[in-house]
VMD Tcl script that draws the C-alpha trace (Angstrom):
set ca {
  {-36.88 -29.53 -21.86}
  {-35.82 -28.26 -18.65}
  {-32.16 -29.03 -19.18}
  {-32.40 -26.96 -22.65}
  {-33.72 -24.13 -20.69}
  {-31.14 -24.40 -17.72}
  {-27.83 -25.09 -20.36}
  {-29.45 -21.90 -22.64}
  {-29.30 -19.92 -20.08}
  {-26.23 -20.66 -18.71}
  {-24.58 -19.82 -21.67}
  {-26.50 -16.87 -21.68}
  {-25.18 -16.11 -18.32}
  {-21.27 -16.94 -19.92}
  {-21.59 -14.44 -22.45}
  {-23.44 -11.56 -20.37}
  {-20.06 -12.68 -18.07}
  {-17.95 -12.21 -20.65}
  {-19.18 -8.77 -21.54}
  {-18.96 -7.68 -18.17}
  {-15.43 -9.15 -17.47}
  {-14.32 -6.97 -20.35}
  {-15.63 -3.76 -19.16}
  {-13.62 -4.22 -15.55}
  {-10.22 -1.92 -15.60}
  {-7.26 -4.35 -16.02}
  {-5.99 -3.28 -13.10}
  {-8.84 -4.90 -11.21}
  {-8.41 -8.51 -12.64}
  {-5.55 -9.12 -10.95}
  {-7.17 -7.59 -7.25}
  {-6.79 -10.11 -4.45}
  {-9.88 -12.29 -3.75}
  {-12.41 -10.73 -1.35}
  {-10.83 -6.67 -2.13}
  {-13.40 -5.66 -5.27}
  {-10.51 -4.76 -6.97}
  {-9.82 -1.36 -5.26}
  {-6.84 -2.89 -3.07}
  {-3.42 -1.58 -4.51}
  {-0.28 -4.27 -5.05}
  {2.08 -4.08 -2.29}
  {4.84 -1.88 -1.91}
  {7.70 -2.07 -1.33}
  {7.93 -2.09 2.63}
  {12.04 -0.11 2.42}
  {11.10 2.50 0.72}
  {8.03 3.33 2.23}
  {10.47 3.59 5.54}
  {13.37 5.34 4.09}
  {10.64 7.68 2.19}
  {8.79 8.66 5.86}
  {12.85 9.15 7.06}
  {13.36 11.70 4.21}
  {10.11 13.38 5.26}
  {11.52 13.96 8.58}
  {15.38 15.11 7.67}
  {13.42 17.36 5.54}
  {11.33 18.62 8.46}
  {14.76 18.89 10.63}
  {12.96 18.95 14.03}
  {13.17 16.64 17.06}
  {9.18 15.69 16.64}
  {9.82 14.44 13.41}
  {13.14 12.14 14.09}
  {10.73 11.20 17.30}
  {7.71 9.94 15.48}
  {10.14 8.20 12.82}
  {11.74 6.39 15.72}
  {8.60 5.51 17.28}
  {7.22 4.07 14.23}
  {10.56 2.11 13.35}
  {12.35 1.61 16.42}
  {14.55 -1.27 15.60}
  {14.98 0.25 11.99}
  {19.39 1.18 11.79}
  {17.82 4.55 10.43}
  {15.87 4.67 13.82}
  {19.77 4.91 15.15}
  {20.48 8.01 12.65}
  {17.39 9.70 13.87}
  {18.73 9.55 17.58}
  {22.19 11.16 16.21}
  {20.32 14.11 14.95}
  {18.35 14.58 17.42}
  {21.19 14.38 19.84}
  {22.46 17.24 17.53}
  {19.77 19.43 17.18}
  {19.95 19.04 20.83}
  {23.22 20.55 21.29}
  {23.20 23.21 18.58}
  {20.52 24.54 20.52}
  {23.07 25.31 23.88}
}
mol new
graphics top color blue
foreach p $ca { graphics top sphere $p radius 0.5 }
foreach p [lrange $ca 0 end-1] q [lrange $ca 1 end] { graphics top cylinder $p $q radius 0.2 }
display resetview
């Protein structure tokens, strides 16, 4: 009687699972183990670079090409940012 009991409520358990399993966003099935689902899919690692790189030709000051170095420094845009810096430099004399 006590295996009835225990396999009822295990299948219980399976289809209060299932419920729950189908009110979780699909974007959270595929989380990594251990996140709860809220950790995004990686991105790409390039673009995030090139897009902080942007940021500071937009910005057009020494700081910026200075933090984007520091961040990146063996990055080849790391070598651009030096150039305008060097630039900025002398368009300032």
């Amino acid at each position: 009687m006590m295996i009835l009991a225990a396999v009822s409520g295990c299948a219980g358990n399976a289809a209060n699972a299932a419920s729950a399993h189908d009110a979780v966003p699909a974007t959270m099935l595929h989380a990594p183990p251990g996140t709860g689902g809220v950790m995004p899919p990686p991105g790409d690692a390039e673009k995030a670079i090139r897009d902080q790189y942007a940021e500071a030709v937009r910005q057009n000051t020494a700081p910026a090409y200075r933090l984007f170095m520091s961040r990146y420094p063996d990055h080849p845009l790391a070598r651009d940012a030096a150039k305008r810096i060097d630039s900025l430099v002398n368009s300032q004399r």
